[in-house]
C-alpha positions in Angstrom: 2.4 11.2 -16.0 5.9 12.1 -16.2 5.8 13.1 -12.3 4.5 9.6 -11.5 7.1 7.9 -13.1 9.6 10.3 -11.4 8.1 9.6 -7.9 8.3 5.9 -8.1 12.2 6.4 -8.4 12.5 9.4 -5.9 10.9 6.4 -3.8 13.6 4.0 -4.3 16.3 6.4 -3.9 14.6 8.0 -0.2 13.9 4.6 0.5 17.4 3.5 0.1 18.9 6.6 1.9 16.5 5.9 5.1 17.5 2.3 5.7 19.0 -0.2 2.7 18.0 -2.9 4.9 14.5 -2.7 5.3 14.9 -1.9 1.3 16.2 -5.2 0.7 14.1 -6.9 2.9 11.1 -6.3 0.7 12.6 -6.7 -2.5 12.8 -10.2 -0.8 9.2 -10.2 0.4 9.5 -13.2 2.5 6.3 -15.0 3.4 7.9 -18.3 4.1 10.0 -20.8 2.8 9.4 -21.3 -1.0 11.1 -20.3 -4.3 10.2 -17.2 -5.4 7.4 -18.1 -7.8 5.6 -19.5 -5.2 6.4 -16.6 -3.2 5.1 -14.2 -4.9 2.9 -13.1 -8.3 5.1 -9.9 -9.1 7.8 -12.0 -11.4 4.5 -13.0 -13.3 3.0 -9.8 -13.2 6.8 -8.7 -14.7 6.6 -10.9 -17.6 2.9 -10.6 -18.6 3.0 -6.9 -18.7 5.6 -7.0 -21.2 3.8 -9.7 -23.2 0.0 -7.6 -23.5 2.2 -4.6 -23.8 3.8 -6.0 -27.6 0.5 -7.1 -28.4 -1.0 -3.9 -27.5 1.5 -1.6 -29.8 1.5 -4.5 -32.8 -2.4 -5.0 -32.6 -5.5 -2.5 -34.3 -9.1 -2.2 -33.7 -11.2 -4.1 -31.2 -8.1 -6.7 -30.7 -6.1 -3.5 -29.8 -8.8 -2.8 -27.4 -9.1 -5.9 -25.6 -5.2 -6.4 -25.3 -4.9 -2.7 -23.7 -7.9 -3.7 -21.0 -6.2 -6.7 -20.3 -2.6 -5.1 -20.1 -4.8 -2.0 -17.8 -6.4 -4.3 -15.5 -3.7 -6.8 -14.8 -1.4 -3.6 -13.9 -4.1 -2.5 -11.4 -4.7 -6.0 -9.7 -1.2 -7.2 -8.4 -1.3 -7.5 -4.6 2.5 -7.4 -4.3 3.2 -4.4 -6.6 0.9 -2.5 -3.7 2.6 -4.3 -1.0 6.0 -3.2 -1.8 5.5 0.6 -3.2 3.2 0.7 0.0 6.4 -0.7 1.7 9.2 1.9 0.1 6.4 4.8 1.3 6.3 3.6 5.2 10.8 3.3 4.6 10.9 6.7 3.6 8.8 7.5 6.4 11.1 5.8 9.0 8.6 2.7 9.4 8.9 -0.3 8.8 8.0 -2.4 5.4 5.9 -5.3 5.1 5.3 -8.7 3.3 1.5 -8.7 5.0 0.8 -4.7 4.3 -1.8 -5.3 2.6 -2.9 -9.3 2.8 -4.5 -9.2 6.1 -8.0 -8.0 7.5 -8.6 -7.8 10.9 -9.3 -11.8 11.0 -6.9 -12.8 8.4 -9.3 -13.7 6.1 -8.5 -12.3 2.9 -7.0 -9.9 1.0 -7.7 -6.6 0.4 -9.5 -5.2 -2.6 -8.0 -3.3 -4.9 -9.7 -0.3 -3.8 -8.7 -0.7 -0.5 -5.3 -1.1 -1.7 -5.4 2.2 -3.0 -7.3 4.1 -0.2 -4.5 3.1 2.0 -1.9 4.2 -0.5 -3.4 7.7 -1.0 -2.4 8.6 2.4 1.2 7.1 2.0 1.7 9.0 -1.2 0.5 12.2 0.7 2.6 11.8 3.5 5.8 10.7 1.4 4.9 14.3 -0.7 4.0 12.1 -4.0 1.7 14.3 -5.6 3.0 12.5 -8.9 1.5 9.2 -7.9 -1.7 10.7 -6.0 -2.7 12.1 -9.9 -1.6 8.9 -11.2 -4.7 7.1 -9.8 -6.9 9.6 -9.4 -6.6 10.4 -13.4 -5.9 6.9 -14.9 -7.4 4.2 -12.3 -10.8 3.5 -13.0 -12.4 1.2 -11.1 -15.4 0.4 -13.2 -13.5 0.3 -16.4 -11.3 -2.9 -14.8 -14.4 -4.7 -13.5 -16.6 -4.3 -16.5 -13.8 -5.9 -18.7 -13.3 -8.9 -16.0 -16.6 -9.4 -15.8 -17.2 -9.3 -19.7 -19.6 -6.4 -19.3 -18.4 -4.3 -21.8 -18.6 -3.7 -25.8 -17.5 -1.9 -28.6 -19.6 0.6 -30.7 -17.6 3.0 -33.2 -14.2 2.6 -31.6 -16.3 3.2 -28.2 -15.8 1.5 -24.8 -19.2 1.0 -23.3 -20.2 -0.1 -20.1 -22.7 -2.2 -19.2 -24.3 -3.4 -16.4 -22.4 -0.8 -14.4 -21.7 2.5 -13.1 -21.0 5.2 -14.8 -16.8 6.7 -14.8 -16.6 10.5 -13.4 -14.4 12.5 -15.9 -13.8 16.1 -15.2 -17.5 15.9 -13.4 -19.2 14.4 -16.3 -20.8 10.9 -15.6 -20.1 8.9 -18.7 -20.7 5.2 -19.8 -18.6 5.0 -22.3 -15.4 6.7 -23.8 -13.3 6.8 -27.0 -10.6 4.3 -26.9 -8.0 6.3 -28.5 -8.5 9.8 -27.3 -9.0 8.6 -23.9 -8.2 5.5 -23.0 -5.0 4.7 -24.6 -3.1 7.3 -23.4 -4.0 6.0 -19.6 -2.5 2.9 -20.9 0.9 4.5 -22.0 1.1 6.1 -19.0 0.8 2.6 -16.8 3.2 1.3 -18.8 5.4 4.3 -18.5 4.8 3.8 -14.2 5.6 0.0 -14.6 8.4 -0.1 -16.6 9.8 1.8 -14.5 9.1 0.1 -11.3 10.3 -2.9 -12.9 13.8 -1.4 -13.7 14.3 0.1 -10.5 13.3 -3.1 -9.3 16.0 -5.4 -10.7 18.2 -2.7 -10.9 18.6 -2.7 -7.3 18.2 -6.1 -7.1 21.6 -6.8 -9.1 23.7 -4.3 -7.9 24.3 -6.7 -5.0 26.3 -8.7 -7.3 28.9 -9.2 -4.0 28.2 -9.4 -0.2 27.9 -6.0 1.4 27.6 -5.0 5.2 25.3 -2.6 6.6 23.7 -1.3 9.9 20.1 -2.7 10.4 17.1 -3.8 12.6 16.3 -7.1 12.4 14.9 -6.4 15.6 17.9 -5.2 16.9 20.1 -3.2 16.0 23.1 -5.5 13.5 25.4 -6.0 11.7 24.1 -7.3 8.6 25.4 -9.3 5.2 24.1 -8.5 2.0 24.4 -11.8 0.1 25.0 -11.0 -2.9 25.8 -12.9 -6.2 26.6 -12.9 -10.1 22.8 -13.5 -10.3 21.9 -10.3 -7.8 20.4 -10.7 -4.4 20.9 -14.0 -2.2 19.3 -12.9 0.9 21.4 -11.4 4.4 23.2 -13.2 6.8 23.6 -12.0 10.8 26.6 -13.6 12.6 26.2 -15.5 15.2 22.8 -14.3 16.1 21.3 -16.6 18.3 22.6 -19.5 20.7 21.2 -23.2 20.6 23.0 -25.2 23.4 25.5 -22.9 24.5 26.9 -22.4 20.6 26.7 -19.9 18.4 24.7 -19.8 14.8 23.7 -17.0 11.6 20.1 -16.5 11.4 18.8 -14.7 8.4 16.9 -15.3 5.0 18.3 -16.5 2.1 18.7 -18.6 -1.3 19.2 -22.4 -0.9 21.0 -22.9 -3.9 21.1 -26.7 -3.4 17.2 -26.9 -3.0 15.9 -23.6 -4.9 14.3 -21.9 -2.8 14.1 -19.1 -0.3 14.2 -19.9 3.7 14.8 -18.5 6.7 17.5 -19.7 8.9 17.3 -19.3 12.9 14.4 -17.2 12.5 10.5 -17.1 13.8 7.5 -15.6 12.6 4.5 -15.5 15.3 1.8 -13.7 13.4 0.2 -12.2 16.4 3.8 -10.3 17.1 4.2 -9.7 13.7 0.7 -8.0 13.7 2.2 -6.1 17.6 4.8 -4.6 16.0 3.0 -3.2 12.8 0.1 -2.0 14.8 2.7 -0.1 16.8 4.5 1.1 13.6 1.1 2.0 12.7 -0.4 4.2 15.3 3.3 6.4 15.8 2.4 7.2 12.4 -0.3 8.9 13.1 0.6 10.1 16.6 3.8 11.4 14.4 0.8 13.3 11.6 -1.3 16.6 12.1 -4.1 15.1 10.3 -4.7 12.8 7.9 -5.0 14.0 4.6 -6.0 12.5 1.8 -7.9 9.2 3.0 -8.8 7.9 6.6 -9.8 4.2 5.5 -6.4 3.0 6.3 -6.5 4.3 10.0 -10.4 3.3 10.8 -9.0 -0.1 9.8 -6.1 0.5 12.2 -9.0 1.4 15.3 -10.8 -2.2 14.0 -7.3 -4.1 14.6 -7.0 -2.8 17.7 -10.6 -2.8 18.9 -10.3 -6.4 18.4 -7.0 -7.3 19.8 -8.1 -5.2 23.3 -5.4 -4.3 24.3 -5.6 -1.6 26.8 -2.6 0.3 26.0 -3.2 0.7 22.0 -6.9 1.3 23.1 -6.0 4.4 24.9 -3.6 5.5 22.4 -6.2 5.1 19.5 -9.2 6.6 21.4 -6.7 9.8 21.7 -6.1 9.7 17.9 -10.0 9.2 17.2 -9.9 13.1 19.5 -7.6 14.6 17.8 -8.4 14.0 14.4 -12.3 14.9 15.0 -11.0 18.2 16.7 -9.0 18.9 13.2 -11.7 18.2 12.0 -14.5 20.3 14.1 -11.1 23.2 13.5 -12.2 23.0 9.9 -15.7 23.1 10.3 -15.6 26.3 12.4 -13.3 27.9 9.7 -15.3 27.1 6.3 -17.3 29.9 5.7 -19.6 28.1 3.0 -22.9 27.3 4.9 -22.9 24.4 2.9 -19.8 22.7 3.1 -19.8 23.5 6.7 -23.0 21.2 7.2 -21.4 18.4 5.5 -18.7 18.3 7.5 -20.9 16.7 10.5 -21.0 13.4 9.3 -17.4 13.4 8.4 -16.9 14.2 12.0 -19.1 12.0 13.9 -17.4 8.7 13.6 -14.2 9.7 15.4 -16.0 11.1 18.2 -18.5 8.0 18.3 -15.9 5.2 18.1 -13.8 7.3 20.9 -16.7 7.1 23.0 -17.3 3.4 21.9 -13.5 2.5 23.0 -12.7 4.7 25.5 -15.0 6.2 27.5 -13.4 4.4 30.7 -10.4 6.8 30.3 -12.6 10.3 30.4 -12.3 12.3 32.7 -15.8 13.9 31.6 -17.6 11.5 29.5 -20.4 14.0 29.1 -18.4 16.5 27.2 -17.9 13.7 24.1 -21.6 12.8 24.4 -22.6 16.8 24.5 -20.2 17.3 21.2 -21.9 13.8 19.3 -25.3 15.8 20.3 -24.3 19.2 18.9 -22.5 16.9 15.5 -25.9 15.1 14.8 -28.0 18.5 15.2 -25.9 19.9 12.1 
């Protein structure tokens, strides 16, 4: 998993390179005012990974075991370790990061699973060229192996993992329900560490080279000048000079570390959800109106069609129901090309939905609403 580890710091580096300041601004990952405990769970995450991971190399037998599930599972469940790589992938892309990338449903109602998480990462990694990290969880994330040991559905039989109540893993086409701990499993555990520890570095690496204020170019909306606060304890926050007026006089808005108070706030500054969710739906669809197809996993942009089905408005609707066509014709282009009978027929009901939810959004703005019914007819013959 050497190529994962190597991605996760070509990341960084492209990251940096296309814009420090949307960099920084998710290293800070501001949600609101509060220290940074509260915050976040990634300085926990930092410590207890560390923690299983002495236990795990001092431990044997079935006390090894449990300490490497526990140090395997944790690593797969932290919400903001997915928000910010998912953040670094949409910088290199020339989006923008977020602290809400991956915390919010179209209602705000929860966050996403884990397996949500990673749908949506699949097609960041693809378009950021991170074959690395695409193999990373594809080879070494299994789902059922976390949620069999949280839900305490699992034992040990002759240095076995089995599974119970469950289904079964998929290795190399084989369905299994169980596995040998030291042959297989462990060496998925090494290489999560190897992926963490790594992140980790890179992490406060970064994070303390700002051991002194620093200016730089950014958009925070506008284009600014912008100061990196920076201190013998790493990053402070940024500063923009006399950014906004309150009665005819001049003050800095920005983010940064109340020293007096301990904690992080941000100064001059408002968050409306609603525009927050504006702007990243707009980030969103020139992403995909920037892409040839989607490649890897399409859960990420359905999701994108919900938000805006629900938010109505017009403009986005048009501008989704023409992604909805272009992807299924990709997708029809495919099916015309594969020459296996039987993968061309499966392709039908991979198809269908983008020509359904097109029609379901947008039929107002056909010109010939009977050619998309006449191409759903011919999809559902298949």
């Amino acid at each position: 998993m050497n190529s994962a580890v190597s991605d996760v710091e070509e990341l960084f580096n492209e990251a940096k390179a296309a814009s420090e300041f949307d960099v920084v601004l998710t290293l800070i990952n501001y949600k609101g005012i509060s220290s940074q405990n509260l915050n976040s769970n990634l300085l926990e995450w930092f410590e207890a990974i560390p923690f299983y991971a002495r236990l795990y190399r001092d431990l044997e037998g079935n006390e090894k075991a449990r300490v490497a599930l526990q140090l395997y599972s944790t690593f797969f469940e932290n919400s903001d370790f997915y928000n910010m790589i998912g953040s670094i992938c949409r910088i290199t892309l020339g989006y923008k990061g977020s602290s809400y990338l991956f915390w919010k449903t179209r209602k705000y109602e929860r966050l996403l699973g884990i397996g949500e998480k990673q749908d949506f990462l699949m097609e960041l990694y693809a378009d950021s060229s991170k074959q690395g990290l695409i193999e990373f969880y594809e080879q070494i994330h299994f789902k059922e192996i976390r949620n069999t040991f949280f839900h305490s559905a699992y034992s040990f039989e002759n240095g076995e993992y089995v599974m119970h109540d469950s289904d079964p893993i998929n290795v190399d086409g084989v369905q299994r329900n169980s596995f040998e701990l030291s042959t297989f499993f462990y060496p998925k555990v090494d290489a999560v560490l190897a992926v963490f520890e790594k992140f980790k570095k890179l992490y406060w690496d970064l994070w303390n080279s700002y051991s002194e204020d620093k200016e730089i170019n950014g958009y925070f909306p506008n284009h600014s000048k912008i100061t990196i606060l920076g201190s013998e304890d790493g990053l402070k926050g940024f500063r923009i000079k006399d950014a906004v007026k309150f009665y005819g006089k001049p003050h800095d808005s920005g983010i940064w570390y109340d020293e007096q108070y301990g904690f992080w706030a941000g100064q001059n500054i408002t968050m409306y959800m609603d525009r927050v969710e504006d702007i990243e739906i707009d980030d969103q669809l020139r992403r995909y109106e920037n892409k040839d197809d989607i490649i890897k996993n399409d859960k990420d942009f359905f999701n994108l069609i919900d938000k805006i089905r629900e938010k109505n408005d017009q403009r986005n609707i048009r501008r989704a129901t023409i992604l909805l066509l272009k992807y299924g014709d990709v997708r029809i282009a495919k099916m015309e090309a594969e020459e296996n009978p039987y993968k061309k027929k499966s392709f039908s009901k991979i198809i269908l939905p983008y020509y359904q939810l097109a029609l379901e959004i947008g039929s107002h703005i056909f010109k010939d609403v009977d050619e998309i019914k006449t191409t759903i007819a011919g999809l559902e013959k298949l």
